[in-house]
HTML snippet that shows the backbone in 3Dmol.js (N, CA, C, O; Angstrom):
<script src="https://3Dmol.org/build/3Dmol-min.js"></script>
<div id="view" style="width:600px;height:400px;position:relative"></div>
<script>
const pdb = `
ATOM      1  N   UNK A   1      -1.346  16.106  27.328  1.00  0.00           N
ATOM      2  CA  UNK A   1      -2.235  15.346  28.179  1.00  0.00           C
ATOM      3  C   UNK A   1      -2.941  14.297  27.326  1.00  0.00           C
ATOM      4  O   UNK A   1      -3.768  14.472  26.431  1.00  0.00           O
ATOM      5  N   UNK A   2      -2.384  13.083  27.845  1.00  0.00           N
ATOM      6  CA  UNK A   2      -4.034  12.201  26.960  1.00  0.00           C
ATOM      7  C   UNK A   2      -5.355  11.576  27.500  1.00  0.00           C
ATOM      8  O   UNK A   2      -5.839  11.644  28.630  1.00  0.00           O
ATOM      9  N   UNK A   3      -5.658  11.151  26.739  1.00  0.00           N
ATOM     10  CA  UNK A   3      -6.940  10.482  27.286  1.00  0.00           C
ATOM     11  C   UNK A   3      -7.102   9.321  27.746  1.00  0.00           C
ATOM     12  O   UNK A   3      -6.483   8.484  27.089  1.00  0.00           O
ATOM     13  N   UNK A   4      -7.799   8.824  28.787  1.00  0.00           N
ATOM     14  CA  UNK A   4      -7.928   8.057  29.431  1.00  0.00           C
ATOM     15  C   UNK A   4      -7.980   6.607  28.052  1.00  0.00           C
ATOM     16  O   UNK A   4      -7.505   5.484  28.216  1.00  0.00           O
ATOM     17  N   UNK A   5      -8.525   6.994  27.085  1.00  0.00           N
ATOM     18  CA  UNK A   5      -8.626   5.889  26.079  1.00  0.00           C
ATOM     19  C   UNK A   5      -6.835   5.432  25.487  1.00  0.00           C
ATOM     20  O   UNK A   5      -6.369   4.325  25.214  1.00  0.00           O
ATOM     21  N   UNK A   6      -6.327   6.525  25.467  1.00  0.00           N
ATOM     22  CA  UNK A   6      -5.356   6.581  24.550  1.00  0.00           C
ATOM     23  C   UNK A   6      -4.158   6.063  25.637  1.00  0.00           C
ATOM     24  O   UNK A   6      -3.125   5.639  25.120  1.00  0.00           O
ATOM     25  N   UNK A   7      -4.243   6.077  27.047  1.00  0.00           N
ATOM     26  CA  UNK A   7      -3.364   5.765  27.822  1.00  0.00           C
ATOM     27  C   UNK A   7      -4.160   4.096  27.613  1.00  0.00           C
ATOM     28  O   UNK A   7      -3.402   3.340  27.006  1.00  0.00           O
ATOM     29  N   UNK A   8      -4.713   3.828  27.773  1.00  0.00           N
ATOM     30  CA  UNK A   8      -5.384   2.427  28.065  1.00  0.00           C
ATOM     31  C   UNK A   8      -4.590   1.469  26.289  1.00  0.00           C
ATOM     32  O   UNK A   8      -4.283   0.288  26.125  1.00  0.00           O
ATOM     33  N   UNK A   9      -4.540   2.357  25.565  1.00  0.00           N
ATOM     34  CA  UNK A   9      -4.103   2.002  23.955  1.00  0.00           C
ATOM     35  C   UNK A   9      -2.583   1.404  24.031  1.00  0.00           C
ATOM     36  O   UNK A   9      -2.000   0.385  23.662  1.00  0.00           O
ATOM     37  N   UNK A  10      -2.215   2.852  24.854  1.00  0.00           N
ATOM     38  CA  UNK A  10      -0.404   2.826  24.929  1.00  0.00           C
ATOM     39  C   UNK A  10      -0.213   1.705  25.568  1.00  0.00           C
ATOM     40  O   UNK A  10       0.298   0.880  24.810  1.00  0.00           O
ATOM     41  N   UNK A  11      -0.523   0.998  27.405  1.00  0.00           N
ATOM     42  CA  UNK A  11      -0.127   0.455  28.397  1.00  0.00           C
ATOM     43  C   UNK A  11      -0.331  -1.244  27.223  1.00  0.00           C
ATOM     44  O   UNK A  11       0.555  -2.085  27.068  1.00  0.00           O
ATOM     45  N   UNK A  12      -1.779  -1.281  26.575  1.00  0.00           N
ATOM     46  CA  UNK A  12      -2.148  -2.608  25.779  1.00  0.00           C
ATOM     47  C   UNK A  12      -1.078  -2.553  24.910  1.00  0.00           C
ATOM     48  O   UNK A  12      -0.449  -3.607  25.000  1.00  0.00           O
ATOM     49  N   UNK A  13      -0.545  -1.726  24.036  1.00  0.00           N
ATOM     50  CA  UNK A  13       0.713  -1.756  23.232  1.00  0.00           C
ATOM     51  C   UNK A  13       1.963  -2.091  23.737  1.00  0.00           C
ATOM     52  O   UNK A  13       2.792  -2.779  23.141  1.00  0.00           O
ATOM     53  N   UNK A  14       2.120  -1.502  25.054  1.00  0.00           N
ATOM     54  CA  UNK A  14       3.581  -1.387  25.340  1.00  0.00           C
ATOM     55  C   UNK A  14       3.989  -3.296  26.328  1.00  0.00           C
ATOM     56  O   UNK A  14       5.024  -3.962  26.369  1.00  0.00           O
ATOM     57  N   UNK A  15       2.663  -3.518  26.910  1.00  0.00           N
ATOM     58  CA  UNK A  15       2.796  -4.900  27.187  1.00  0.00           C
ATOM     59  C   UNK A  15       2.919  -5.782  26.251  1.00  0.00           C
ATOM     60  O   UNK A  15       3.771  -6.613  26.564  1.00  0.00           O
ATOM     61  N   UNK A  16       2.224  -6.067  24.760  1.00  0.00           N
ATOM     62  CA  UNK A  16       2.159  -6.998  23.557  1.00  0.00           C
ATOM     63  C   UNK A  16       3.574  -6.594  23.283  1.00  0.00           C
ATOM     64  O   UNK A  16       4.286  -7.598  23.304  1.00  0.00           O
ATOM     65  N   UNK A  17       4.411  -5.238  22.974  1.00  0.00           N
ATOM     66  CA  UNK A  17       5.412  -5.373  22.609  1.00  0.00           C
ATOM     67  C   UNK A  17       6.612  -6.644  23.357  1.00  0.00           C
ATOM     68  O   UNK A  17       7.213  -7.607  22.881  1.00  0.00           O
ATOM     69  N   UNK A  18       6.538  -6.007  24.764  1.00  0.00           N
ATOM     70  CA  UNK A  18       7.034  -6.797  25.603  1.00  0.00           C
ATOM     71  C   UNK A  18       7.146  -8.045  25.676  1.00  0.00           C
ATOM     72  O   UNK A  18       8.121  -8.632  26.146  1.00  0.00           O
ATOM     73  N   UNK A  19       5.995  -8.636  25.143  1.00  0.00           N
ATOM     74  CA  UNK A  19       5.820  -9.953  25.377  1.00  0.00           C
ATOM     75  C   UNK A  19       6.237 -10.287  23.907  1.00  0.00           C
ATOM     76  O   UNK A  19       7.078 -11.170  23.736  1.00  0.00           O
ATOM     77  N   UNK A  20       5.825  -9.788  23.092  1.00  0.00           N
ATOM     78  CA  UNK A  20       6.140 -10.198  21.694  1.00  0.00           C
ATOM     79  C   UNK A  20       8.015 -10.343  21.575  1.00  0.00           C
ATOM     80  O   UNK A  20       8.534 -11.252  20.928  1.00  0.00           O
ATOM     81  N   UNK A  21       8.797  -9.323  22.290  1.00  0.00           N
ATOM     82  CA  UNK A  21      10.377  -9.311  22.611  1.00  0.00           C
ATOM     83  C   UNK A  21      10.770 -10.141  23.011  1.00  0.00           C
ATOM     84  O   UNK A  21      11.804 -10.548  22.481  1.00  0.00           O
ATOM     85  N   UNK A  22      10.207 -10.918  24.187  1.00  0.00           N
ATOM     86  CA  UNK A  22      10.224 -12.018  25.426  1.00  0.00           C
ATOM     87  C   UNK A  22      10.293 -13.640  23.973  1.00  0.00           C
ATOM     88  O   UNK A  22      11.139 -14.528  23.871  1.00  0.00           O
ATOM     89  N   UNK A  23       9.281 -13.433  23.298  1.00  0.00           N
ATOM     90  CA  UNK A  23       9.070 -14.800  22.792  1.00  0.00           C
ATOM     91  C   UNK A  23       9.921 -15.354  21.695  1.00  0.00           C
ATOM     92  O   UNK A  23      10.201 -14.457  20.898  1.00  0.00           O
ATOM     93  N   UNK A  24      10.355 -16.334  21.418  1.00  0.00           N
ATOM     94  CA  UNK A  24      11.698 -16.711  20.792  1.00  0.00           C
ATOM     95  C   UNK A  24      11.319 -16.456  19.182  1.00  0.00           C
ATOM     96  O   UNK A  24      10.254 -16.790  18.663  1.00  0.00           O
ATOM     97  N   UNK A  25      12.353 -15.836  18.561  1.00  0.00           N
ATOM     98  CA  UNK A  25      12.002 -15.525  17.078  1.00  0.00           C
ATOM     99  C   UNK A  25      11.418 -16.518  16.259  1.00  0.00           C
ATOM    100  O   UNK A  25      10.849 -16.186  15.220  1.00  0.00           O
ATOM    101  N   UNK A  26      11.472 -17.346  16.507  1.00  0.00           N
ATOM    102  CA  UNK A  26      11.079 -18.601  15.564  1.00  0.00           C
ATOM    103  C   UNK A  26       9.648 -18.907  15.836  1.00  0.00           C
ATOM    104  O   UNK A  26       8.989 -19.627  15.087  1.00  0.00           O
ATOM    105  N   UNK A  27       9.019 -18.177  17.262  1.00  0.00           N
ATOM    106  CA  UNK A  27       7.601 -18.527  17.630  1.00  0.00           C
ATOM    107  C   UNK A  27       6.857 -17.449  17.180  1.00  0.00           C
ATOM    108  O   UNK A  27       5.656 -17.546  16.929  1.00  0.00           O
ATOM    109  N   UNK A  28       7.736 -16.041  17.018  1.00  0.00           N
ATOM    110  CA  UNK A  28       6.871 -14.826  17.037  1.00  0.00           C
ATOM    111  C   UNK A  28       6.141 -15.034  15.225  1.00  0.00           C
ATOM    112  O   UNK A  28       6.604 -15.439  14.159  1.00  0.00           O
ATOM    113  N   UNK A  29       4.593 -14.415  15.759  1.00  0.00           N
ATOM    114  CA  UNK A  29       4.368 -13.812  14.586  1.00  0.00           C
ATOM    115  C   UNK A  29       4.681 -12.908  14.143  1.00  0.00           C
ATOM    116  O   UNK A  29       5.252 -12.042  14.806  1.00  0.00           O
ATOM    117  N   UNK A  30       4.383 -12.765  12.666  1.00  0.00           N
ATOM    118  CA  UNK A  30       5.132 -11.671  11.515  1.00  0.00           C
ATOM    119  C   UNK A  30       4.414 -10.498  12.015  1.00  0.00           C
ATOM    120  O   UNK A  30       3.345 -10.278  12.585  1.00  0.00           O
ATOM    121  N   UNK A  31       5.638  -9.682  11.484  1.00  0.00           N
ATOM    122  CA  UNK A  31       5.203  -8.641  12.201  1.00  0.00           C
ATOM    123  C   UNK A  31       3.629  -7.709  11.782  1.00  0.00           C
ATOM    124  O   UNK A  31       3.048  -6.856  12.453  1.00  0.00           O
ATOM    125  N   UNK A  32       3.309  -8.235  10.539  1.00  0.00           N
ATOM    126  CA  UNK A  32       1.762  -7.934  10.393  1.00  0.00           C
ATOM    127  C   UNK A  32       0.815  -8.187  10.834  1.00  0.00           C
ATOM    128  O   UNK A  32      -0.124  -7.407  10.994  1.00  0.00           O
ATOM    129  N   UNK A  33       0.863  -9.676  11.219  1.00  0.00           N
ATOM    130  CA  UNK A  33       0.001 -10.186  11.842  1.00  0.00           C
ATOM    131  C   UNK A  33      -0.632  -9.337  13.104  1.00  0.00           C
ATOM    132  O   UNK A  33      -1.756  -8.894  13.336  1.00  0.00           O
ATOM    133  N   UNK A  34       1.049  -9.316  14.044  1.00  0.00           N
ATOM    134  CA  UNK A  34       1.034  -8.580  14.961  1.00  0.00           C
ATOM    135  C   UNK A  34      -0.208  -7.261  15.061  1.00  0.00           C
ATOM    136  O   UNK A  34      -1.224  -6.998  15.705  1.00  0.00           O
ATOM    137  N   UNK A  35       0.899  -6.500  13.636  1.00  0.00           N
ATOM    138  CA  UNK A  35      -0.238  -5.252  13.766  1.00  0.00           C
ATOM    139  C   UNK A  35      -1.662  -4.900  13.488  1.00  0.00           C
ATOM    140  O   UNK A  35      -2.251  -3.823  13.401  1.00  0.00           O
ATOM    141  N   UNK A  36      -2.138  -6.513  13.344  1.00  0.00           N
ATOM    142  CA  UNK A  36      -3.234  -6.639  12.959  1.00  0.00           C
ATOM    143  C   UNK A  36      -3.821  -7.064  14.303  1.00  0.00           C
ATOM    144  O   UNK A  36      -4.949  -6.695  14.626  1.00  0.00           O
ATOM    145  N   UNK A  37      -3.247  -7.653  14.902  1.00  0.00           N
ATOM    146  CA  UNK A  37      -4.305  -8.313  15.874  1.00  0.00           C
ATOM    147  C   UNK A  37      -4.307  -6.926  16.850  1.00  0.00           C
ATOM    148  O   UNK A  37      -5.392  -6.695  17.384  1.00  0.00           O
ATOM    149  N   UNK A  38      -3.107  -5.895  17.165  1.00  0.00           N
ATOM    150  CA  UNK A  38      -3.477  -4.744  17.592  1.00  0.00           C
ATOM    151  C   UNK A  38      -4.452  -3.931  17.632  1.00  0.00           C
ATOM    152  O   UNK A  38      -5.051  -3.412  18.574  1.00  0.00           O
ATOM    153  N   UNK A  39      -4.633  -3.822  15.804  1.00  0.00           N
ATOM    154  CA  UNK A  39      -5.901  -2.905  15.594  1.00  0.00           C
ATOM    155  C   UNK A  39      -6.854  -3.409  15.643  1.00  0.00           C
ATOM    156  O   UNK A  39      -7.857  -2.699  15.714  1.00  0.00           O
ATOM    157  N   UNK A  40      -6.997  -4.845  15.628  1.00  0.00           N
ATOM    158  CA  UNK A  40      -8.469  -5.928  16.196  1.00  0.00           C
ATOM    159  C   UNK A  40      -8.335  -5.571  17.360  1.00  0.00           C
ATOM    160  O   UNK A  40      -9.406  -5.575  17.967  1.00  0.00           O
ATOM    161  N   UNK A  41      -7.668  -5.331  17.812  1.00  0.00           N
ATOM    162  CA  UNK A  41      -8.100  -5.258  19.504  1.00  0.00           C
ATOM    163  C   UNK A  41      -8.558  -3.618  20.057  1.00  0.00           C
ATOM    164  O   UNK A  41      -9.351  -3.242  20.921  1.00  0.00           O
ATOM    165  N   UNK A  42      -7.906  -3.093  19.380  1.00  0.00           N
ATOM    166  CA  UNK A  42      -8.438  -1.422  19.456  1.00  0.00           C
ATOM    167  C   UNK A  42      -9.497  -0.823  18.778  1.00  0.00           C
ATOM    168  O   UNK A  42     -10.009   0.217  19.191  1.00  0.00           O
ATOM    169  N   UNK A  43      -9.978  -1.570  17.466  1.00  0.00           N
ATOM    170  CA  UNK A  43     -11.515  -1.761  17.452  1.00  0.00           C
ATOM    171  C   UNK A  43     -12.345  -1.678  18.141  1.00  0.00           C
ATOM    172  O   UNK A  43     -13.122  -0.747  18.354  1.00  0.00           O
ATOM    173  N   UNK A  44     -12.215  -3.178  18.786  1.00  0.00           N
ATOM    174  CA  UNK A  44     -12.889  -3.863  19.995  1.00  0.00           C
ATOM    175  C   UNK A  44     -12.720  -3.076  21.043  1.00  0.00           C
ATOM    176  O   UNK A  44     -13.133  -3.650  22.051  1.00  0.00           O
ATOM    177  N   UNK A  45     -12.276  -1.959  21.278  1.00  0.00           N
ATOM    178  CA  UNK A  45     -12.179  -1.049  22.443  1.00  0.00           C
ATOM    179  C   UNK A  45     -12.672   0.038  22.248  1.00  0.00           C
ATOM    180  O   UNK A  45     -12.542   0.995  23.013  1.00  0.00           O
ATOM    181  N   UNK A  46     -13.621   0.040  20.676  1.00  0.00           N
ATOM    182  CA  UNK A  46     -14.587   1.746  20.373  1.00  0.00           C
ATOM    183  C   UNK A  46     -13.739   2.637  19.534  1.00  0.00           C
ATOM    184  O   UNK A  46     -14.240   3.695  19.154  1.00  0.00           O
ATOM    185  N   UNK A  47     -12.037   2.226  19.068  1.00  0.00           N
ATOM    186  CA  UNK A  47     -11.642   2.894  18.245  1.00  0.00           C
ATOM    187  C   UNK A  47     -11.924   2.828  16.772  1.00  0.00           C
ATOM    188  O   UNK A  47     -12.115   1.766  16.181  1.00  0.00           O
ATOM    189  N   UNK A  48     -11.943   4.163  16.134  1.00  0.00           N
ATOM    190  CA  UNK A  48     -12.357   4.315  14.994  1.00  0.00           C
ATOM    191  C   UNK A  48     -11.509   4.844  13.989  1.00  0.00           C
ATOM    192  O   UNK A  48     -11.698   6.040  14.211  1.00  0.00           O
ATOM    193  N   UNK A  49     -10.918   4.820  13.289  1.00  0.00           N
ATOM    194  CA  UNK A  49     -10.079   5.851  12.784  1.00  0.00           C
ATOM    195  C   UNK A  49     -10.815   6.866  11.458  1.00  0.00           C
ATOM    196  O   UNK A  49     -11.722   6.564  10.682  1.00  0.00           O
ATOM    197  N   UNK A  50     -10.273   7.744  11.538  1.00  0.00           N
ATOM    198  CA  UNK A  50     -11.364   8.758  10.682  1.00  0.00           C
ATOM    199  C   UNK A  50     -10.224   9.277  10.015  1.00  0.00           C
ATOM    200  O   UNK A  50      -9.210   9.720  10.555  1.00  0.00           O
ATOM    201  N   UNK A  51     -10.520   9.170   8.526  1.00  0.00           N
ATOM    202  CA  UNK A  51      -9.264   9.927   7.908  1.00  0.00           C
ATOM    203  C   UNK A  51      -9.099  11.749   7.997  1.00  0.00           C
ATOM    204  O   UNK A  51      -9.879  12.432   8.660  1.00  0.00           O
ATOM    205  N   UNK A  52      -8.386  12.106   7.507  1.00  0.00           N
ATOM    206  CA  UNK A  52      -8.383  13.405   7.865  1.00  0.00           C
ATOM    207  C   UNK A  52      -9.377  13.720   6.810  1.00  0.00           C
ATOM    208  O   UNK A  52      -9.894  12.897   6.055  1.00  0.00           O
ATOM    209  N   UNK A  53      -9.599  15.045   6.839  1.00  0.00           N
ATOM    210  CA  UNK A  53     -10.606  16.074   5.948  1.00  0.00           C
ATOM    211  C   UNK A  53      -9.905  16.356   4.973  1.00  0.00           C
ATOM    212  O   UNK A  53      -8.923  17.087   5.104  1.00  0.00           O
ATOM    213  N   UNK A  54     -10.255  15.848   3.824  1.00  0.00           N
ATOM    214  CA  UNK A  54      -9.901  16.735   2.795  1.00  0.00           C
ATOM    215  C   UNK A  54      -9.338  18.272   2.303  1.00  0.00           C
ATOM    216  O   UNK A  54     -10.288  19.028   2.097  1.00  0.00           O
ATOM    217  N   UNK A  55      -8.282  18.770   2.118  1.00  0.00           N
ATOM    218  CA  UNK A  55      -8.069  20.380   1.955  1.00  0.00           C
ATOM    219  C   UNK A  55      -9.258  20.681   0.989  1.00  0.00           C
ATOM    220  O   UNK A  55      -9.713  19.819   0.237  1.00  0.00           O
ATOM    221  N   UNK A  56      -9.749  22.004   1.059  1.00  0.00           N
ATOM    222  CA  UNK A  56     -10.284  22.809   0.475  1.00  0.00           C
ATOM    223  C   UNK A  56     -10.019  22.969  -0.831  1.00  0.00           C
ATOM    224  O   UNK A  56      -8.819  22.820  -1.061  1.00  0.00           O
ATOM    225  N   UNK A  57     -10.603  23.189  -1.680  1.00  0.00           N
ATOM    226  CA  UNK A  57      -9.833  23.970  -3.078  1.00  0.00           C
ATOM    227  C   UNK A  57      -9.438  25.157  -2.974  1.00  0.00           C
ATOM    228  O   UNK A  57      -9.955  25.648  -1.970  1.00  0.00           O
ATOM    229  N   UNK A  58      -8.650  26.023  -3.606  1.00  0.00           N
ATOM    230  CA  UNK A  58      -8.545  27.297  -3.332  1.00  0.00           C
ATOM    231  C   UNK A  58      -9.302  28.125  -3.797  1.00  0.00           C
ATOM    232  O   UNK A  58     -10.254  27.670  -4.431  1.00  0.00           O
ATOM    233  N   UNK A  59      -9.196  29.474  -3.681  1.00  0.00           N
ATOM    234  CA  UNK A  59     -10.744  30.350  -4.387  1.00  0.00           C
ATOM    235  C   UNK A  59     -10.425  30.696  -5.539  1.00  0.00           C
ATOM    236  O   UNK A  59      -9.279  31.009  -5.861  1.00  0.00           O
ATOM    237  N   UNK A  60     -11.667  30.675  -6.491  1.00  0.00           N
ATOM    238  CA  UNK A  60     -11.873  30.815  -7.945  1.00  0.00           C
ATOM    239  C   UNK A  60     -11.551  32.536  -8.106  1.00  0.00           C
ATOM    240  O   UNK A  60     -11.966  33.397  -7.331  1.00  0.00           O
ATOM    241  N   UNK A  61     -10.809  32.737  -9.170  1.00  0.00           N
ATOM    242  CA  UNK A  61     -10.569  34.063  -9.631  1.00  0.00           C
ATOM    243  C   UNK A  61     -12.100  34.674  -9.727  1.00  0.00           C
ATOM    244  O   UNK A  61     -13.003  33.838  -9.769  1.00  0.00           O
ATOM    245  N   UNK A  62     -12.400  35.845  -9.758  1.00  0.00           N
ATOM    246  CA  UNK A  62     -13.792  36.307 -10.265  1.00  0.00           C
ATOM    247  C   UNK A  62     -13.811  35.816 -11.941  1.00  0.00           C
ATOM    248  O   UNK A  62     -12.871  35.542 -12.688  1.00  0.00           O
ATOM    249  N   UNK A  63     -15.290  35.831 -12.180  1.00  0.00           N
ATOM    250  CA  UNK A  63     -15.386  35.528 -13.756  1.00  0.00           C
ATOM    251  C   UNK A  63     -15.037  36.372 -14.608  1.00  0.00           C
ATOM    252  O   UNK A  63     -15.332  37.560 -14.732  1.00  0.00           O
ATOM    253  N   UNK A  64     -14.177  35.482 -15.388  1.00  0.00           N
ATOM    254  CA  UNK A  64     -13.782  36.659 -16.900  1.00  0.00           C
ATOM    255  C   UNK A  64     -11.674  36.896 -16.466  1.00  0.00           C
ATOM    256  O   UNK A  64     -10.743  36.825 -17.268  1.00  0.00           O
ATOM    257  N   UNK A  65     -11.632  37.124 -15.203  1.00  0.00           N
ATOM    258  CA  UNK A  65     -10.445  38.051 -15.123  1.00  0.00           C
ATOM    259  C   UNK A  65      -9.459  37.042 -14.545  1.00  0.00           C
ATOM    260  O   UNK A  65      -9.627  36.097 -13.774  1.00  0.00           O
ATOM    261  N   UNK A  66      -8.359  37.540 -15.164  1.00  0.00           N
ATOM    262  CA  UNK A  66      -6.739  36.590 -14.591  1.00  0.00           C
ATOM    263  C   UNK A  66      -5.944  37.330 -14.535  1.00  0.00           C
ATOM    264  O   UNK A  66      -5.939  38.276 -15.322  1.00  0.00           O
ATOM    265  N   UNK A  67      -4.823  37.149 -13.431  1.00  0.00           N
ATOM    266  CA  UNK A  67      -3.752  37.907 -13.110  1.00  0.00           C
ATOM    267  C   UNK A  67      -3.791  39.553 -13.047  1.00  0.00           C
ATOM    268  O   UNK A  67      -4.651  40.200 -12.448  1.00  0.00           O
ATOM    269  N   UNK A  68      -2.731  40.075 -13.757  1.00  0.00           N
ATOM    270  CA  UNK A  68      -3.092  41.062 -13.140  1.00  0.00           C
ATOM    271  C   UNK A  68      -4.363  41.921 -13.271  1.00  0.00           C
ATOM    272  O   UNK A  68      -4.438  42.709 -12.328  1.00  0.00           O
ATOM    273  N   UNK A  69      -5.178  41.999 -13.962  1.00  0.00           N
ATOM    274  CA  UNK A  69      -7.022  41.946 -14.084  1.00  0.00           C
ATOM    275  C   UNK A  69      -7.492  42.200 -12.817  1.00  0.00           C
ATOM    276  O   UNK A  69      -8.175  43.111 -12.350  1.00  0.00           O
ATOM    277  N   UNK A  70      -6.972  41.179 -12.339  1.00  0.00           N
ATOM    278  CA  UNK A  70      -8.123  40.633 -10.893  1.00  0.00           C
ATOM    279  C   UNK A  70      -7.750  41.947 -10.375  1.00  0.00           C
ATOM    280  O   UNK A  70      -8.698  42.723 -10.255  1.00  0.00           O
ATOM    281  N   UNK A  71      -6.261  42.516  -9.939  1.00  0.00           N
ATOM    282  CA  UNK A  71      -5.968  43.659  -9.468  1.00  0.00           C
ATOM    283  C   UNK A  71      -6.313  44.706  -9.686  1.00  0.00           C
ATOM    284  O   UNK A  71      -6.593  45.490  -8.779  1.00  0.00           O
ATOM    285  N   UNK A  72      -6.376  44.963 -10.755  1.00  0.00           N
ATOM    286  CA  UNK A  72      -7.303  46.698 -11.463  1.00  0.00           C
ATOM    287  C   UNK A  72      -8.626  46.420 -11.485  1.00  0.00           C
ATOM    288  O   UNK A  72      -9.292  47.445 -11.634  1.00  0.00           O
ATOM    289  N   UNK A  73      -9.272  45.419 -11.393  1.00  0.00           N
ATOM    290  CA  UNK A  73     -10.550  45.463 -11.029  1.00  0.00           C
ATOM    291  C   UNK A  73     -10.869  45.661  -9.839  1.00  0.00           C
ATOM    292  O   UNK A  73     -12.026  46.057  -9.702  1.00  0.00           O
ATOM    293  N   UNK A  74     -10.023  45.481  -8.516  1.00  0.00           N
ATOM    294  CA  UNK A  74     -10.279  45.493  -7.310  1.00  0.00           C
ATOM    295  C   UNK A  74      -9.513  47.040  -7.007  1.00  0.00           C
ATOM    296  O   UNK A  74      -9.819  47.671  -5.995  1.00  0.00           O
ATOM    297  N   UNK A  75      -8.754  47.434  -7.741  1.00  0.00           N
ATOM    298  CA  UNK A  75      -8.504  48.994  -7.517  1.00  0.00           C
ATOM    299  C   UNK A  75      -9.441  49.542  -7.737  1.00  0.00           C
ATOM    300  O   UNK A  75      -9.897  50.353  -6.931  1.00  0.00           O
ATOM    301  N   UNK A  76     -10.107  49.232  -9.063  1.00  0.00           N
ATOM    302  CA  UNK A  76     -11.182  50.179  -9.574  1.00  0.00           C
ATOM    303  C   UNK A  76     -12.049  50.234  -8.893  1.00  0.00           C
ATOM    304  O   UNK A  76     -12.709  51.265  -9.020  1.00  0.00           O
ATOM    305  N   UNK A  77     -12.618  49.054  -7.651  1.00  0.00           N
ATOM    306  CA  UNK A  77     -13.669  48.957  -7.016  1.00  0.00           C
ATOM    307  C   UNK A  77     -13.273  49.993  -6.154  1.00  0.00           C
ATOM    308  O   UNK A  77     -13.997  50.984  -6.055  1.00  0.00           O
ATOM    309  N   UNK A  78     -12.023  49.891  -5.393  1.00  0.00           N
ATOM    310  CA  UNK A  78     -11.825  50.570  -4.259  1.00  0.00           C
ATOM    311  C   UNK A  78     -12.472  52.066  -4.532  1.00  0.00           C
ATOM    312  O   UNK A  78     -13.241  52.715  -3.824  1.00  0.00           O
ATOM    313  N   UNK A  79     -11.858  52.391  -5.867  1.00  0.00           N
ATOM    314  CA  UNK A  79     -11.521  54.274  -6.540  1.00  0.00           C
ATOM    315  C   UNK A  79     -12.958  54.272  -6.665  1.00  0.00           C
ATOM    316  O   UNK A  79     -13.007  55.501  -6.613  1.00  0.00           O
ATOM    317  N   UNK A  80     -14.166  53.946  -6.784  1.00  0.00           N
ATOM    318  CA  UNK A  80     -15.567  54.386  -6.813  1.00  0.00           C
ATOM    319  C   UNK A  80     -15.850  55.078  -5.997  1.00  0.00           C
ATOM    320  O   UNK A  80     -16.450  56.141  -6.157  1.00  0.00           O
ATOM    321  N   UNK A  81     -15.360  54.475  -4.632  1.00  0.00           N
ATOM    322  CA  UNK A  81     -16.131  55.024  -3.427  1.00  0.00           C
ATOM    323  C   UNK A  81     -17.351  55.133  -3.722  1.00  0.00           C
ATOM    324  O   UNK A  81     -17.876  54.925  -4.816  1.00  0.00           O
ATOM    325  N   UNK A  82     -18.005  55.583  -2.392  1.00  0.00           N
ATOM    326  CA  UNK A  82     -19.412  56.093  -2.586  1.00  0.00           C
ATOM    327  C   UNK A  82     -20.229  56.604  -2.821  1.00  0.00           C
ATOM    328  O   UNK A  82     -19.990  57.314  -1.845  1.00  0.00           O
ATOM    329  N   UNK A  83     -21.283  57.106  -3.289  1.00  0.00           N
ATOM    330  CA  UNK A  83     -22.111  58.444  -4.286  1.00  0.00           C
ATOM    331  C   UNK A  83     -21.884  59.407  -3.184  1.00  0.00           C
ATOM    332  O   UNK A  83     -22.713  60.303  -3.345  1.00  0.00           O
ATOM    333  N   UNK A  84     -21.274  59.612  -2.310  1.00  0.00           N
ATOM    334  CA  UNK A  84     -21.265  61.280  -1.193  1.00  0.00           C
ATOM    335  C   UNK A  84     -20.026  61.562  -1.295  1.00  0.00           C
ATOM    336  O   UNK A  84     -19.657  62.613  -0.770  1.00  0.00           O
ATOM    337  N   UNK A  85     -19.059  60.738  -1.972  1.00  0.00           N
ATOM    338  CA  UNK A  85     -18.205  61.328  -2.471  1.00  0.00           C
ATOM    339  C   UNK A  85     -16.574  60.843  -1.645  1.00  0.00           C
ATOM    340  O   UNK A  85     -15.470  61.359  -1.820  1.00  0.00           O
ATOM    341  N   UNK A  86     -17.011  59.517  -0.599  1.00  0.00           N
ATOM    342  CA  UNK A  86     -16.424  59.413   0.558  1.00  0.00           C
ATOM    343  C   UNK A  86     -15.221  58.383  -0.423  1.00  0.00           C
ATOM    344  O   UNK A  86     -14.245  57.878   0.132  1.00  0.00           O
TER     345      UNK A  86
END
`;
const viewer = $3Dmol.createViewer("view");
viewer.addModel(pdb, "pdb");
viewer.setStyle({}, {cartoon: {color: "spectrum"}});
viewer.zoomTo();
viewer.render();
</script>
């Protein structure tokens, strides 16, 4: 489903194409131009473009420990259990 903005984007695109096809090669502008005066015009219509979000870093080992470490430390946590003995 899209949005009422994004249909209004497509119909303005799909007519400039049209017309841009229609006009004799020797008149058309380059094709940058083109895609420039597009995104001037979809500006001018409240569009914004927002880059994506950055990925995350991944998570830091605990301090001190690498590879297999990290693992017998997290066994060892498990094997404590609790002072009742659970």
């Amino acid at each position: 489903m899209m949005t009422k903005a994004a249909e209004k984007a497509m119909e303005a695109l799909t007519q400039r194409v049209f017309e841009r096809d229609r006009t004799d090669p020797e008149e058309r502008d380059s094709t940058t131009d083109f895609a420039f005066e597009f995104i001037v015009w979809l500006r001018a219509n409240g569009w914004n473009h927002i880059p994506p979000a950055a990925t995350p870093a991944p998570p830091a080992p605990p301090n001190g420990l690498h590879g297999a470490a990290i693992a017998r430390h997290a066994l060892a946590q498990i094997g404590k259990g609790d002072s009742d003995g659970r």
